[in-house]
C-alpha positions in Angstrom: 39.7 -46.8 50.3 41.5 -43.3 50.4 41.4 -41.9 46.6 46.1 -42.5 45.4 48.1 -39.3 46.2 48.2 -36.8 42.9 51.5 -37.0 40.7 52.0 -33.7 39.1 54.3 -34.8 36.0 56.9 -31.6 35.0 58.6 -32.3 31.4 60.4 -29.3 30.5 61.4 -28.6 26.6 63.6 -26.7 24.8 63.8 -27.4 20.6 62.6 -30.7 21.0 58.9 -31.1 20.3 59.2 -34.1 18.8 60.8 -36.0 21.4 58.3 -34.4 24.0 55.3 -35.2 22.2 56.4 -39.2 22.3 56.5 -39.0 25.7 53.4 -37.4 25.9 51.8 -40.0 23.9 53.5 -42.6 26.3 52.1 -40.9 29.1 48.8 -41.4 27.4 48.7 -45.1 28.5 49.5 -44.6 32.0 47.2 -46.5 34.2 47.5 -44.1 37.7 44.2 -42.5 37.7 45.7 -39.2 39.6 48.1 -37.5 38.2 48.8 -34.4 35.4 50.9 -33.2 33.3 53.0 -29.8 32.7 55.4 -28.9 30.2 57.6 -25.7 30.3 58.3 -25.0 27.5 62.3 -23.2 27.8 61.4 -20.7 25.4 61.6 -22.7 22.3 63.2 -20.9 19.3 61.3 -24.1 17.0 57.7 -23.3 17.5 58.2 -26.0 20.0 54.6 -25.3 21.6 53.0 -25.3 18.4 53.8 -28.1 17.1 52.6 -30.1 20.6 49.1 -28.1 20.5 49.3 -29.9 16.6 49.3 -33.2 18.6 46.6 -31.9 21.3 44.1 -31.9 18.4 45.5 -34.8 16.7 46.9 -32.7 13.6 50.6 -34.5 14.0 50.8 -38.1 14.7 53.8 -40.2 16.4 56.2 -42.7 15.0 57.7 -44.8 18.2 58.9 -48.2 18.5 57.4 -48.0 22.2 54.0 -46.3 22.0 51.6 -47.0 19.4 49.7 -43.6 17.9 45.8 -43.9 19.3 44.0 -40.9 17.6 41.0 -42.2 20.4 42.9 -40.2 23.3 42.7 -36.9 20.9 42.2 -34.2 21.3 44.2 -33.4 24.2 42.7 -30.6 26.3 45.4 -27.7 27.0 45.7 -24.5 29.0 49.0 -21.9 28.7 50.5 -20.0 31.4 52.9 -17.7 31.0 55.8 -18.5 33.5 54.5 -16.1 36.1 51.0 -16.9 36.2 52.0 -20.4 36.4 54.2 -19.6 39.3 51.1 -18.3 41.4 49.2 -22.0 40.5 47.6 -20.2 37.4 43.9 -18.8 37.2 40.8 -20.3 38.5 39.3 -19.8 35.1 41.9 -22.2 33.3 41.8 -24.8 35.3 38.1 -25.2 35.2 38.6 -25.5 32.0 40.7 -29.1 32.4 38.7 -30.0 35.8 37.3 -33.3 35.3 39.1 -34.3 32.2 41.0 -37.1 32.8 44.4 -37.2 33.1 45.5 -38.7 29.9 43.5 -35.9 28.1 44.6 -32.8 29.5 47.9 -31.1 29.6 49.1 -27.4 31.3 51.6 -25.8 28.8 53.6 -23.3 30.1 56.0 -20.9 28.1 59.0 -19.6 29.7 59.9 -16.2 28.6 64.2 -17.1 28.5 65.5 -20.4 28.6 66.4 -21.1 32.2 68.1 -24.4 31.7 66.8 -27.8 33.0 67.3 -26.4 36.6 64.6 -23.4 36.1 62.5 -24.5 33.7 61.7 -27.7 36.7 61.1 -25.1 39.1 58.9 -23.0 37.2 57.0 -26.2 37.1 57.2 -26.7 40.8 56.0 -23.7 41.3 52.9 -23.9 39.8 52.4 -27.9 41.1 52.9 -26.8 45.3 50.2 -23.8 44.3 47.9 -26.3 42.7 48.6 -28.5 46.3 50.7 -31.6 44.3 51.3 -34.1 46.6 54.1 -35.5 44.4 55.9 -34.2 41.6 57.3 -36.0 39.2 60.9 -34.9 36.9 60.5 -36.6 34.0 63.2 -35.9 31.2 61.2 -35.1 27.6 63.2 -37.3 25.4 61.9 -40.5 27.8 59.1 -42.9 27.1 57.1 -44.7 29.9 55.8 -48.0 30.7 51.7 -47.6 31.8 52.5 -48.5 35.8 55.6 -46.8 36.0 54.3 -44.0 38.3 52.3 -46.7 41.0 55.6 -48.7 41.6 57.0 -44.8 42.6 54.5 -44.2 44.3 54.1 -47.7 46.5 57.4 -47.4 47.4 57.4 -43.3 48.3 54.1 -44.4 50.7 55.4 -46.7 52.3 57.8 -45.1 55.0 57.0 -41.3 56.0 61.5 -41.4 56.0 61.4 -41.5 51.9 61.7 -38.5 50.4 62.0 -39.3 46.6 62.1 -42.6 44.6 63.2 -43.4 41.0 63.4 -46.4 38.7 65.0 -48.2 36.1 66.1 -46.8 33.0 67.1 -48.5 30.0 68.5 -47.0 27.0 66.2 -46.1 24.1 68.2 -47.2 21.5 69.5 -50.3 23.1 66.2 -50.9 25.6 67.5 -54.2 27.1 71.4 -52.3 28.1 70.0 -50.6 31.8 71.2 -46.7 31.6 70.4 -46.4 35.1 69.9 -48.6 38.0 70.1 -47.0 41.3 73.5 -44.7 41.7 75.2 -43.3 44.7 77.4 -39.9 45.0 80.8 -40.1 44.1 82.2 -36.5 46.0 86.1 -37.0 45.4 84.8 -37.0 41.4 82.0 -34.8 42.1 79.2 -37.1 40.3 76.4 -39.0 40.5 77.4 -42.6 39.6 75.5 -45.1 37.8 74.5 -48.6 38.9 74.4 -50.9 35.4 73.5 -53.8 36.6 70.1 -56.1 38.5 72.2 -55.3 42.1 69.1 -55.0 43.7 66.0 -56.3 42.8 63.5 -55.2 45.2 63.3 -50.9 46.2 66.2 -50.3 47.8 67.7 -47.0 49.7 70.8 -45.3 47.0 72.3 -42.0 47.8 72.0 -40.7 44.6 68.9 -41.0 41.5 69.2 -39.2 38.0 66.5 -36.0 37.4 66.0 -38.0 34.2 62.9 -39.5 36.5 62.1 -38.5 40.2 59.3 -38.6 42.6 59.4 -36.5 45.0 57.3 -36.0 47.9 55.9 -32.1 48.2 56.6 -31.8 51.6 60.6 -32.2 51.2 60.6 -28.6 48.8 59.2 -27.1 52.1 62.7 -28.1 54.1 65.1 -28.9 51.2 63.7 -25.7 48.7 63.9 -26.0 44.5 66.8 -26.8 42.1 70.0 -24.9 42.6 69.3 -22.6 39.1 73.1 -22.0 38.8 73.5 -25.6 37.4 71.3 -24.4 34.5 72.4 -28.1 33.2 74.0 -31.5 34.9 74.3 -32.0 38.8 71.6 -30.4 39.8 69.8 -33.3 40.1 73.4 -34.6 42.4 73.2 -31.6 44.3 68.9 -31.8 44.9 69.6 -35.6 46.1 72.7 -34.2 48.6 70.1 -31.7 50.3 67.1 -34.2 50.4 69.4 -36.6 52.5 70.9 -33.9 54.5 67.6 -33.1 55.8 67.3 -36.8 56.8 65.3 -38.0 54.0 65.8 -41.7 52.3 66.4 -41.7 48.6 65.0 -45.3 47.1 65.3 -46.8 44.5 62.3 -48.5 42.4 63.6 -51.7 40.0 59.7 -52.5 39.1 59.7 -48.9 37.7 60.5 -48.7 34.2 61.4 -45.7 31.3 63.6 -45.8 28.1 65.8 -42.7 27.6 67.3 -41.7 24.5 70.3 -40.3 26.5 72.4 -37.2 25.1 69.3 -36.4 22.5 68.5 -32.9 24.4 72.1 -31.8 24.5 74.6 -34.4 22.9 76.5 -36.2 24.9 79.7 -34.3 23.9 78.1 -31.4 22.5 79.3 -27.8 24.0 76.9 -27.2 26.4 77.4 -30.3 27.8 81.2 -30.1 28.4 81.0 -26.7 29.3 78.2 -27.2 32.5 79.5 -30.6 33.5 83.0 -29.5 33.8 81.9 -25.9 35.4 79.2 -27.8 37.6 81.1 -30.4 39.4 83.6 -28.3 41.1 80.6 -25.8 42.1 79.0 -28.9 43.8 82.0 -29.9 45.8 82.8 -26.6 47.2 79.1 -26.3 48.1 78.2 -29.6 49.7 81.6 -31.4 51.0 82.5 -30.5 54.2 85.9 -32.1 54.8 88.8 -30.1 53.1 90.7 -33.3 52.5 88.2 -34.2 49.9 87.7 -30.9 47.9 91.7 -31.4 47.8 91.8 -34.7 46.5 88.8 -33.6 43.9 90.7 -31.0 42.6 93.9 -33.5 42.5 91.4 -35.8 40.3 89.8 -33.3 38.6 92.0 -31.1 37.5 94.6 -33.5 35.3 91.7 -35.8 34.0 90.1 -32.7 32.7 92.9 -31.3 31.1 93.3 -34.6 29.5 89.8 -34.2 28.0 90.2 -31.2 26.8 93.4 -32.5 24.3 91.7 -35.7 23.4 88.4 -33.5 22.2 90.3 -31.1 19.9 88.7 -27.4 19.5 85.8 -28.8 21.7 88.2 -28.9 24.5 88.0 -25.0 25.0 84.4 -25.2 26.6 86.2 -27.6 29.3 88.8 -24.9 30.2 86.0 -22.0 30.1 83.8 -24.0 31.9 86.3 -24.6 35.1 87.4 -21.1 34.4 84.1 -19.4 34.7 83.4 -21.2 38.0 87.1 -20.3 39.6 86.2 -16.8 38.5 82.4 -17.3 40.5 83.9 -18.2 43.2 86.6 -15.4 43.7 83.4 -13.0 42.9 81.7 -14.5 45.8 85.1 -14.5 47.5 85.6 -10.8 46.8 82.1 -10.0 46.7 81.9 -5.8 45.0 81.3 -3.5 47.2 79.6 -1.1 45.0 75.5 -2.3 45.0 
């Protein structure tokens, strides 16, 4: 019996330590006996990587209604990259240091030296997971808990036709874990989003055209043809815009019902919070002139899009502004690469 394909697990954090180290902690009682675990760390202005080295050694321990604390899996054996060396599949030396640990006892803890948003602080981890010859690699959101076989119902559906290119599963809400978050989702391009299943629709893996970054397998081979997350985004779509490529390049995107995590949606950004109005509303319109071929549809987006959005940004008061600056700022990319200067 061939030894199960290795799952390199990327969980990139920025402020939010304590989040990331339940999911670590979670990750802990994962029964795949192949896989490891990165965290980029977005250049954390919290002591973010101090605080999860604290929990390495055991000097911090976790509250969770999911996950009880087991001070036997401590201490946690870590090595640090700095984003470049990590890029390059990080030093021989390091890693000998973690070879043969097993998996629920090491960790590879990269530091970003600027925060490159959700978008580069995954590829960062990519990176270094195709130089350290990953045969999957896994997006795993850091405010997310796991259930132990999560990653072998990904993985038995992945394997099982050479046509699948990623896989993701259920999702419940952290807060409310039996109200599903996420369910299997297809793209919506007149709205320019991903759309949510909510409901048991299909109860055995099943092919969707769209799965949240919140948690995605993806096979190693597809970043050959396909390439890394569109860093523009920074935050929201990319994971839209990644799923769009992966099928144009005639890969199957399925979706895993037996594969189960509980989110605490919102808790990295706020689901109205700034940043999220501003990349959402500048990040949908980016995706539709970059993906959707027929005219007739960018035209009716923008007929959708427009009015709805300017509806939004009266109903949310002074938060409204980042709505208008983020639609503003990508009308203004795209004249730039419209008008592109002629002055290098």
């Amino acid at each position: 019996m061939s030894y199960p394909p290795s799952v390199f697990i990327i969980i990139v954090n920025y402020n939010g330590w304590k989040d990331t180290i339940e999911c670590l902690e979670s990750l802990q009682n994962v029964t795949y006996p192949n896989y490891r675990i990165i965290v980029v760390d977005n250049n954390s202005t919290n002591s973010s990587l101090e605080y999860i080295k604290k929990w390495c050694i055991g000097s911090i321990k976790v509250s969770s209604n999911f996950v009880k604390y087991n001070p036997d899996n401590k201490p946690v054996f870590y090595i640090e990259y700095d984003s470049e060396t990590a890029k390059s599949g990080g030093t021989t030396e390091k890693e000998g240091y973690i070879a043969g640990v097993t998996p629920n006892r090491s960790l590879v803890l990269i530091k970003s030296e600027k925060n490159l948003g959700f978008s580069g602080g995954n590829n960062i981890g990519i990176r270094y997971s195709l130089n350290r010859n990953a045969e999957y690699i896994l997006l795993l959101n850091n405010d997310t808990v796991v259930t132990c076989d999560f990653i072998e119902r990904l993985v038995e559906a992945a394997e099982s036709n050479d046509r699948v290119g990623a896989v993701g599963g259920k999702i419940f809400y952290y807060n409310k874990p039996n109200t599903i978050a996420f369910a299997g989702g297809k793209v919506d391009e007149i709205r320019g989003n991903g759309y949510h299943f909510t409901d048991d629709r299909f109860r055995k893996p099943s092919p969707v055209t769209f799965l949240t970054g919140c948690l995605l397998l993806i096979k190693a081979e597809v970043f050959d043809q396909v390439g890394l997350l569109d860093e523009y985004y920074f935050l929201y779509v990319e994971d839209l815009d990644f799923c769009f490529r992966v099928q144009k390049y005639g890969y199957l995107l399925v979706y895993v019902p037996d594969s189960i995590i509980y989110h605490k949606e919102g808790s990295s950004t706020g689901r109205l919070s700034p940043l999220s109005l501003y990349y959402s509303s500048r990040n949908r319109p980016y995706f539709v002139h970059k993906n959707v071929e027929k005219h007739f549809k960018v035209i009716l987006f923008w007929m959708f899009y427009l009015p709805t959005r300017l509806l939004r940004s009266i109903q949310y008061g002074k938060k409204g502004r980042y709505i208008i600056k983020g639609i503003v700022d990508f009308v203004v990319f795209k004249i730039r690469n419209y008008f592109p200067s002629k002055t290098s």
